[in-house]
N, C-alpha and C positions, 0 to 999 in steps of 0.2 A: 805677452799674456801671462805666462807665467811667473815674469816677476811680480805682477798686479797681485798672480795668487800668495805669493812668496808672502808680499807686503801686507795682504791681507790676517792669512794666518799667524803672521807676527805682530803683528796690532788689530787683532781682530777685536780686543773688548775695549779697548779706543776708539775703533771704526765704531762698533757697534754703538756707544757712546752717543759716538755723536749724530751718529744716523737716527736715532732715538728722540736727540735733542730739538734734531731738525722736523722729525716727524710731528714730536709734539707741536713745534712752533707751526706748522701748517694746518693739522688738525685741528687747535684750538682756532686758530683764525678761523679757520673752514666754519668753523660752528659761530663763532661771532656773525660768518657773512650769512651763514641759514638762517639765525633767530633775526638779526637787525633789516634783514632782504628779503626774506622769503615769509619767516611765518610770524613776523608784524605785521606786510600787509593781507595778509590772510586775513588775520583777527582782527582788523579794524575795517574791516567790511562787513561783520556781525553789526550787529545793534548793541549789546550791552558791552560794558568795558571789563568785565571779569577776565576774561578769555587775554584781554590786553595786558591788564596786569600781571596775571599767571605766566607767560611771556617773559615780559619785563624781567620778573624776580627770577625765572630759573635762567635765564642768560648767562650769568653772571657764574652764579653756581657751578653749570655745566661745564661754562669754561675753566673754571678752575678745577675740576674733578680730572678732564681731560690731561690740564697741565700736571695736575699731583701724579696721576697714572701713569704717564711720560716721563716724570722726572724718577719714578719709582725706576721703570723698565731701564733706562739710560744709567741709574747709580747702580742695579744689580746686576748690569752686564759689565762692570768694570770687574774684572779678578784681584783687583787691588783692594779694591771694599768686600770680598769675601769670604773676613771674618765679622764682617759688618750686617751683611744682610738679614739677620733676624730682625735686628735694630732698624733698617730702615721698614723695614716690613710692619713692625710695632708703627712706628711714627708714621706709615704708611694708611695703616688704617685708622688710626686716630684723626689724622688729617680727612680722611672721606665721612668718620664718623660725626665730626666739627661739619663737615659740609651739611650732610643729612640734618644735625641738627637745625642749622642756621636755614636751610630750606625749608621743614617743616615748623618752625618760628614765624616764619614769613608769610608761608601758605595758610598758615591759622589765622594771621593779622589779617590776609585779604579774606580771607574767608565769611570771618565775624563782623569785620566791616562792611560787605555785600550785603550780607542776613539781615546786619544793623541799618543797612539804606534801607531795607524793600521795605515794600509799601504794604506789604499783607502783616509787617512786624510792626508791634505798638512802640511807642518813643519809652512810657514806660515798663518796658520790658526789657529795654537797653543797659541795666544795673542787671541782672541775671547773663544776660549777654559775655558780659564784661568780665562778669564771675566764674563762668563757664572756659571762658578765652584764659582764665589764669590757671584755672586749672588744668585744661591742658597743655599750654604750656609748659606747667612744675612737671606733668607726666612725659611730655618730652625729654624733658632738660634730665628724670630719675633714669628714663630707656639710656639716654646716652651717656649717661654716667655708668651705668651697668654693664655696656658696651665695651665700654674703653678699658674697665675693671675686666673684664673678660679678653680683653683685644690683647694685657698686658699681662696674662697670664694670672691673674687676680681669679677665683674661684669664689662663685658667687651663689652659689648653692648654700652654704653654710650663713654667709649675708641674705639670701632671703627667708630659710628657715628661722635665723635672728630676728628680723622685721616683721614674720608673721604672730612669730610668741609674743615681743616688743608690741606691737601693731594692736590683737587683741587684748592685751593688759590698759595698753595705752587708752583701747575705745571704752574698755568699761570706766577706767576712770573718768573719761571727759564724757560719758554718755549726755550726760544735762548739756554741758558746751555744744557737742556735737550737735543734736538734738535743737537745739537753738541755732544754730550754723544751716541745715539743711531747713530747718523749719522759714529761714529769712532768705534762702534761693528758693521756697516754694511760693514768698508775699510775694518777693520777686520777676518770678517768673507769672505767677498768676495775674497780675496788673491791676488787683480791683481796688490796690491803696498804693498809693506813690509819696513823694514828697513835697509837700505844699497840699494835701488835702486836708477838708477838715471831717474827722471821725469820730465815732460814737462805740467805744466797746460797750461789752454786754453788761459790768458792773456799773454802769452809766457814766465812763470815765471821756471826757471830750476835749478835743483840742486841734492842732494842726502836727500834721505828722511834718517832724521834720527830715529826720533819716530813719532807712531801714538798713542798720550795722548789720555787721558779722552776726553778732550774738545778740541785740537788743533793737527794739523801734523806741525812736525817741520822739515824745510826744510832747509840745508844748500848751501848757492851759491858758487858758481868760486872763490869767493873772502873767502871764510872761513867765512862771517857771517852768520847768522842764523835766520829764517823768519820764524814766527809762523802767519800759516793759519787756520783758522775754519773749523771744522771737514765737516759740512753740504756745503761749500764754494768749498772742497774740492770735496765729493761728487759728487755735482751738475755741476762738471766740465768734460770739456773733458781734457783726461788724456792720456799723451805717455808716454808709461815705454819703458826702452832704451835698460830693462835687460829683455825683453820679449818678443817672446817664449825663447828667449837663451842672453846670455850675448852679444854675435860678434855683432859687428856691420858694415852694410856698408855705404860706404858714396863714393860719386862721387866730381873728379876734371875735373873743364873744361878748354879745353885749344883750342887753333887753328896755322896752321901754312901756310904760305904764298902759294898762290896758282901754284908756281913755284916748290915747295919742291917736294921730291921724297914721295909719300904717305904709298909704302909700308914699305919703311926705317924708315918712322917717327910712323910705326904702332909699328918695331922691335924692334927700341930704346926704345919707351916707356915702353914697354911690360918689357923690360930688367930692366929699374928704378923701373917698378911697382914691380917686382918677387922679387930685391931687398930689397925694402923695407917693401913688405910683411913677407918676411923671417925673419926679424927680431923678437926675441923672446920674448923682450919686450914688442913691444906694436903689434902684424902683428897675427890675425887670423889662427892658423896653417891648413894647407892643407886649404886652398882658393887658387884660383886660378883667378888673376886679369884679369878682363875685359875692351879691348879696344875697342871701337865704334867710327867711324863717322857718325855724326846724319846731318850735316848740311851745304850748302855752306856762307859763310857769308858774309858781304858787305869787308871785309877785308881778313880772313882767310878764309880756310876749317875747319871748327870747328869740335873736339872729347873731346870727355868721357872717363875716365878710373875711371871704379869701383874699391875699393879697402876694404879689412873688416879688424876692429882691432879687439880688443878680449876684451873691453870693450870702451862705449861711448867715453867716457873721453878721450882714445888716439887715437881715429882719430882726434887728434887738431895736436895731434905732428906728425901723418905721414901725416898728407895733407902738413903740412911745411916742411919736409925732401924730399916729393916726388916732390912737386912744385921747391923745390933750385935744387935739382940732375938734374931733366928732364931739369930744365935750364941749367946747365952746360953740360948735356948730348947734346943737342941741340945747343948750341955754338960751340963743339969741333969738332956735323958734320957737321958744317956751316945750319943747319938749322933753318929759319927765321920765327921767330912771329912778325907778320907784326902790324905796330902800325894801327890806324883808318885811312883809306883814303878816301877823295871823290876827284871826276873828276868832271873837269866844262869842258863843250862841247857847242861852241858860233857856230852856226849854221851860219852867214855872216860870214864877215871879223872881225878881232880883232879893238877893238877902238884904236883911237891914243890919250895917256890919258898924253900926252905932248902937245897935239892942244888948244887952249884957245879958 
């Protein structure tokens, strides 16, 4: 027995060693058989797969954190390493600090892709999503940089009092950038214009929004070219989406017809061009049902309205043109007349004689 202590005390931080080496090698296993045996099927007896992935991702982590602690304790019981031991101690916590980060990377990625499935979050609110997710990230990736600057005897006190003087100098000058940056994670995040809509700013400026940039929404017009507006410009504007609440769109033609005509025939006919050319599958709103009105008597006509919906903005250009040529030609074939402008001059005497000198 005593030789055991003999043998001990003279290689005790080689014993120690490897008693260390061996512990970790059981521990970490230990922890691979908890997470892969035990609390996998835990979590796969919930309903949603959160809980599954969270799991998953810190598996892997833990076991390593275990191993780095292990390997820490095993090298700083050797007496031979120390004048080493700050140095592993440094490297020590760099390695857990690398862990943490790679953790909370991972945890953010499941995270925002949860948020980004569920069904209470709009699809276009997934570009704010995204933007959010990168930001956090950069303020992970700055903590762990900060970290290790600290871990390494690096003094970072004088590094953030730089960053805050730097930081304010910085934001006055980009205030417009900035400003435009948070102005286009508010279009962003607020959903009421995405990409592929067609809009309406308040200078009467129209087109389909193709991106909402960092700093700019880029808006294409009628003509195929392309207008980059500032994010805050945009904002601060009033805004018609054309694809909201729903894509259909309606839109009214006016027309009139001489005060002679037969009204309920010219009510029949049109009804007959509208239903026409609403059926179309091209560009005609399916199941709408066109609306004829007369609203008005006019100095010329009886003037009406006929509502009609297409199934996107953009092609109520071509059925207002399709239905204005039909209804005319519809309109000629029952002799019914759209009166041009007329006025009546009424001489109260007798008429002048404008041949008398």
């Amino acid at each position: 027995m005593e030789s055991i202590y003999s043998l001990y005390f003279t290689y005790e931080s080689i014993i120690d060693f490897v008693i260390f080496l061996v512990s970790t090698f059981i521990v970490a296993h230990l922890v691979t058989f908890v997470f892969s045996r035990i609390l996998m099927r835990l979590v796969e007896k919930t309903k949603n797969e959160f809980d599954d992935m969270l799991v998953k991702t810190a598996q892997q982590p833990v076991y390593w954190g275990v191993v780095l602690g292990g390997l820490y304790l095993a090298l700083t019981s050797l007496k031979i390493l120390s004048d080493y031991h700050s140095i592993i101690k440094i490297v020590t916590q760099i390695g857990f600090i690398l862990i943490l980060i790679i953790v909370s990377i991972r945890f953010s990625k499941i995270f925002f892709e949860f948020v980004s499935g569920s069904s209470k979050i709009k699809k276009r609110q997934a570009g704010f999503l995204l933007t959010f997710r990168k930001i956090t990230n950069v303020l992970i990736y700055f903590l762990g940089l900060i970290f290790i600057l600290q871990s390494v005897g690096i003094s970072i006190s004088p590094l953030v009092a730089s960053l805050g003087i730097g930081g304010l100098a910085v934001g006055l000058a980009l205030q417009p950038t900035l400003s435009n940056y948070f102005a286009g994670l508010s279009l962003s995040a607020d959903g009421f214009i995405r990409s592929g809509d067609y809009i309406e700013v308040d200078d009467g400026l129209k087109g389909y929004v193709v991106a909402i940039e960092w700093r700019n929404t880029t808006i294409r017009l009628w003509d195929n070219n392309l207008v980059k507006i500032p994010n805050s410009t945009v904002a601060n504007s009033k805004l018609t989406n054309f694809n909201e609440p729903q894509n259909n769109s309606s839109f009214i033609v006016f027309c009139g017809v001489s005060y002679g005509s037969d009204l309920r025939k010219v009510e029949k006919i049109a009804l007959e061009v509208a239903h026409k050319i609403q059926s179309k599958k091209k560009h005609g709103a399916p199941d709408y049902e066109p609306v004829f009105r007369y609203y008005e008597f006019g100095d010329s006509n009886i003037n009406f309205k006929v509502i009609l919906q297409a199934d996107k903005f953009v092609n109520h250009y071509l059925m207002k043109h399709e239905f204005i040529r039909d209804l005319k030609d519809a309109f000629d074939k029952a002799k019914i007349t759209i009166s041009y402008p007329t006025r009546t001059v009424e001489f109260a005497g007798s008429l002048p004689n404008i041949n008398s000198k």
